[in-house]
C-alpha positions in Angstrom: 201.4 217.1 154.7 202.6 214.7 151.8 203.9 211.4 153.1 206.8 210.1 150.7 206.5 207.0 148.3 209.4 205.5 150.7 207.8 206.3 153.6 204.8 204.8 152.8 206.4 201.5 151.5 208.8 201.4 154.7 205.5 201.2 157.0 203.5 199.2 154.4 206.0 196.4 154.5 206.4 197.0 158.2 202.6 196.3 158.8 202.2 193.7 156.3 205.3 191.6 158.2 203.4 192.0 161.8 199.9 190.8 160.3 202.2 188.0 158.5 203.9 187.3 162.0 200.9 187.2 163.5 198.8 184.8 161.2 201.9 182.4 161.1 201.6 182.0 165.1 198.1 181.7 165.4 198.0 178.6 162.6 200.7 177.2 164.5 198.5 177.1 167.5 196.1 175.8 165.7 198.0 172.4 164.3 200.1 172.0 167.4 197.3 173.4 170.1 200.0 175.0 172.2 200.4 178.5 172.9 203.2 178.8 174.5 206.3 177.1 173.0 209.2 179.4 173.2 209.9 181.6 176.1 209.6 184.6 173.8 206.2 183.6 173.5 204.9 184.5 176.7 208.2 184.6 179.3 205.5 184.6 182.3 203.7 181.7 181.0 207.3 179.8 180.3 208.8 180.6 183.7 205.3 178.8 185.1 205.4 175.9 183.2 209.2 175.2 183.5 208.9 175.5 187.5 206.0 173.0 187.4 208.2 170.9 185.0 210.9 171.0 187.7 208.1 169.8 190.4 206.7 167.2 187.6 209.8 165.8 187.5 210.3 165.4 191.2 207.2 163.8 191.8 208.2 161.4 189.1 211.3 160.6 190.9 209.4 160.0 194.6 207.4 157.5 192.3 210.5 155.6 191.2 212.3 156.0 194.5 208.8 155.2 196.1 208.5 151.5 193.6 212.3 150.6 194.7 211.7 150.5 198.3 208.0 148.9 197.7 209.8 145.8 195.8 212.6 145.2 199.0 209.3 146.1 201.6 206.9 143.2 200.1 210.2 141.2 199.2 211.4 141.4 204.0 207.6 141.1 204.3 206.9 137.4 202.9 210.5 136.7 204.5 209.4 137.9 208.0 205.8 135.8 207.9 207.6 132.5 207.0 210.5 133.3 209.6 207.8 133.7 212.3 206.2 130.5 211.1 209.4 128.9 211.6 210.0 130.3 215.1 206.9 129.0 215.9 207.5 125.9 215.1 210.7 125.5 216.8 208.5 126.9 220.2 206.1 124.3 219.3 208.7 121.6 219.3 210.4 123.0 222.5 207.3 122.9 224.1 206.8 119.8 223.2 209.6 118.3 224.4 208.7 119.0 228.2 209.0 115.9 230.1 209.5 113.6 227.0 212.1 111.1 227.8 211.9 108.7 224.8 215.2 109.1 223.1 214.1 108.0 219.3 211.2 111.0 219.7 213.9 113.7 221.4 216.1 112.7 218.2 213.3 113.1 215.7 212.4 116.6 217.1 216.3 117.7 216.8 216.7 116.8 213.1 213.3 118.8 212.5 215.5 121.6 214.4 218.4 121.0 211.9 216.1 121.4 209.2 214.2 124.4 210.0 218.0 126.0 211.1 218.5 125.3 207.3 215.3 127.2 205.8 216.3 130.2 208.5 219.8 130.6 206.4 217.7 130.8 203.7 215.2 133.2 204.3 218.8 135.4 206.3 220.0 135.4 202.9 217.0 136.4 201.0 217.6 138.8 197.7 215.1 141.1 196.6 214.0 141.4 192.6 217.4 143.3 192.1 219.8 140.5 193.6 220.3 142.4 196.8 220.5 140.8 200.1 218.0 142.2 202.1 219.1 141.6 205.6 222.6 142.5 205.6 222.1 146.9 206.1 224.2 148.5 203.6 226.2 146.2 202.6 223.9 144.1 200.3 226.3 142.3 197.6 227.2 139.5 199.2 225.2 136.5 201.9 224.9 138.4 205.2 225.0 135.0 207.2 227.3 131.5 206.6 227.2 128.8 208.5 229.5 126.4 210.5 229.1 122.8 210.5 230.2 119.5 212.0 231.4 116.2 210.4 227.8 115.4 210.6 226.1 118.3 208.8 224.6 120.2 211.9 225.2 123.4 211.9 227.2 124.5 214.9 227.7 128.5 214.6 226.3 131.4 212.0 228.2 134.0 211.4 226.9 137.8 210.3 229.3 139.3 207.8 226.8 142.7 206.9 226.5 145.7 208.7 224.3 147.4 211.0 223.2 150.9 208.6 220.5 151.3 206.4 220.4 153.4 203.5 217.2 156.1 203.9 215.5 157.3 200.2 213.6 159.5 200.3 210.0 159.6 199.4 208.5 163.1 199.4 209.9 166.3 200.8 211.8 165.9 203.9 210.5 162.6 203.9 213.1 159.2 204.1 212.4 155.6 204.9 214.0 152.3 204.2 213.3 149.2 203.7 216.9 147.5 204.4 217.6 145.6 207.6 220.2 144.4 209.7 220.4 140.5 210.3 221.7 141.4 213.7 222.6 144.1 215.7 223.9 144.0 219.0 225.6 147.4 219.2 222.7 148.9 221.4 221.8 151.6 218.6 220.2 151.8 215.3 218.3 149.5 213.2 217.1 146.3 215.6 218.0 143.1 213.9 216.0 140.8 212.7 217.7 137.6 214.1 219.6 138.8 217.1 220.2 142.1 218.9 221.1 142.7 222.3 218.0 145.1 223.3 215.6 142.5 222.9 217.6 139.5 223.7 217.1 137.7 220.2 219.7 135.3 218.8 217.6 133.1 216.6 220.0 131.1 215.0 222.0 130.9 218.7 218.8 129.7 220.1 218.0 127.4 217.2 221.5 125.1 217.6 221.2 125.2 221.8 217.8 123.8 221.3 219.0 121.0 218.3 221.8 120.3 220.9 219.2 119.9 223.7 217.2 117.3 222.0 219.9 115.5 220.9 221.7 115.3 224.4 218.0 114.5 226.1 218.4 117.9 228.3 214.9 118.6 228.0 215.3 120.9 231.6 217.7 123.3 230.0 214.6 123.6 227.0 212.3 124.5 229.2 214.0 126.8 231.5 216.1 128.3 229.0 215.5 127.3 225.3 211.8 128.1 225.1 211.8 131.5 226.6 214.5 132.6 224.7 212.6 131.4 221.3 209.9 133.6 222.4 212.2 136.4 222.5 213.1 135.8 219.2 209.5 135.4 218.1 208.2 138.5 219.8 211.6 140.1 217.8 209.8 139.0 214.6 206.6 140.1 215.4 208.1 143.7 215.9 210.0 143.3 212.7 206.7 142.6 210.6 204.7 145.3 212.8 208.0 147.7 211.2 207.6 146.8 207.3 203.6 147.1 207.8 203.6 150.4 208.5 206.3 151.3 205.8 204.3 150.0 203.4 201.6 151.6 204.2 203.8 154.7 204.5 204.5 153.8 201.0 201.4 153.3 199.4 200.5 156.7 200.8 203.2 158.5 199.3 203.1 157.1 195.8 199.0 158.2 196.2 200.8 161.6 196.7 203.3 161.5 194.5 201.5 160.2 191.4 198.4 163.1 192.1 201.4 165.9 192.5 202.8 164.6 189.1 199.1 164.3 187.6 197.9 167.8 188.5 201.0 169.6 187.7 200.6 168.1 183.8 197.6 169.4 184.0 198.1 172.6 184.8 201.2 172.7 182.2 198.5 171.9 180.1 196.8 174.7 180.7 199.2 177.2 180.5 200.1 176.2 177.4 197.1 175.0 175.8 195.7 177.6 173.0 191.9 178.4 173.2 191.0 176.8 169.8 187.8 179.2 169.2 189.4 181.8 170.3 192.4 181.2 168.1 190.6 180.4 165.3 188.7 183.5 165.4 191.8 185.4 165.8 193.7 183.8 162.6 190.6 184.7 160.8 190.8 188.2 161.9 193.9 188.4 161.4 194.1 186.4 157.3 190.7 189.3 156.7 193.2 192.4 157.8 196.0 190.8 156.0 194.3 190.7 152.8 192.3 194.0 153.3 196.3 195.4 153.8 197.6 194.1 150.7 195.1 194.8 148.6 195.0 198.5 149.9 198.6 199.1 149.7 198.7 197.4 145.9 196.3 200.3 145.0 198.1 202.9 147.0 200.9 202.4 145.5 199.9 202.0 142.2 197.8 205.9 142.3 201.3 206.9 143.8 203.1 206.0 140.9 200.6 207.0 138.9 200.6 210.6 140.6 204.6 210.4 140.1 204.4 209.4 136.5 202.5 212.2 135.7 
């Protein structure tokens, strides 16, 4: 059976395109190194890689949401230490006070009192990196606490203006913390807060102005019975409070361990579905340029006995 001139071209081009095809793909993959970079290429291989892309990408965003929480953690954590320094000096000067009766040394204690009433406002009103106010819940665009003074500068109430939520991120799957607190919560429920709540009987800054008051009237019996246990309410408050942002953190740090291995593995094995073998490839496109060249120059004499053949 005769096969026709057009026949014969049809398929010649036919194969000649595939081998051409071919070689073109396998030199890509060997200047880019990737086999895979159109879902035509392998739709298997694709669908793999973009569901670990999907997972890549969620790892990444535990690491960010992971970073935001560590900065407002570390940020409540030096706050905490230096407020229970401070509540242990105003114990200490409580204490102290027991049975003094000198009036000039009573006085001296309450203007310390004023003072360290003055670095507690600041450390309630504390911003993180971002300008947030750490201790006011939610609500973390404006100073949680302001204070109330007299004509002489003592400050005589603090009010709390935040709230008593906290916002949860989360950190892995299923997974939320947070790292915002309440500067007071005395609704029973929820988030304890840091200077007062009603299940713990804390009311720091409450406390702190009774015991300024105290010295300055010379009612050292009302310090000792009242002033200094309450103070150690407050401290053992603190102590819980700082117990709290230890083990987030720690929570934390092994979560972004997590997160950043998740992220790491799942490049990799992108990588791998994607990467092209390089010897094998090479071999391949060698192959492949050999029967491309074999095909040409077969077909060029083909044709030209079949046009011979015809001419005659």
């Amino acid at each position: 059976m005769q096969v026709s001139t057009t026949s014969f071209s049809n398929n010649f081009l036919y194969e000649i395109g595939q081998l051409q095809s071919q070689q073109t793909t396998l030199q890509s993959e060997t200047t880019t190194g990737l086999s895979v970079t159109l879902p035509e290429d392998n739709p298997a291989a694709m669908n793999q890689v973009l569901n670990l892309q999907s997972e890549a990408s969620a790892g990444t965003q535990y690491q960010s949401n992971i970073a935001q929480v560590q900065n407002t953690a570390s940020t409540s954590s030096d706050a905490l230490n230096s407020l229970q320094s401070l509540v242990e000096q105003a114990g200490e000067i409580a204490t102290g006070a027991t049975g003094v009766s000198s009036s000039s040394t009573l006085s001296s204690d309450a203007t310390q009192v004023g003072q360290l009433i003055q670095q507690a406002l600041q450390i309630a009103n504390t911003q993180d990196a971002q300008g947030n106010y750490i201790f006011g819940g939610t609500d973390t665009s404006a100073p949680p606490f302001s204070a109330t003074t007299d004509s002489s500068g003592n400050v005589t109430a603090v009010a709390y203006n935040g709230n008593t939520s906290v916002a949860e991120t989360e950190i892995a799957p299923g997974l939320t913390v947070s790292a915002q607190t309440p500067g007071e919560n005395n609704t029973g429920s929820g988030a304890e807060g840091v200077f007062a709540d009603s299940r713990t009987g804390a009311d720091l800054f409450s406390h702190l102005i009774s015991l300024q008051q105290d010295l300055q009237s010379g009612n050292t019996s009302a310090i000792s019975s009242t002033e200094t246990p309450s103070l150690t309410k407050d401290e053992f408050n603190v102590v819980t409070q700082i117990s709290g942002n230890a083990v987030l953190q720690s929570t934390l740090q092994a979560a972004g361990t997590v997160a950043q291995q998740q992220v790491t593995n799942e490049d990799s094995q992108m990588s791998d579905d994607t990467s092209a073998n390089l010897a094998e490839t090479l071999t391949q496109l060698s192959q492949t340029q050999t029967a491309y060249q074999a095909a040409l120059e077969s077909g060029t004499m083909i044709m030209g006995l079949s046009m011979m053949e015809y001419l005659s």
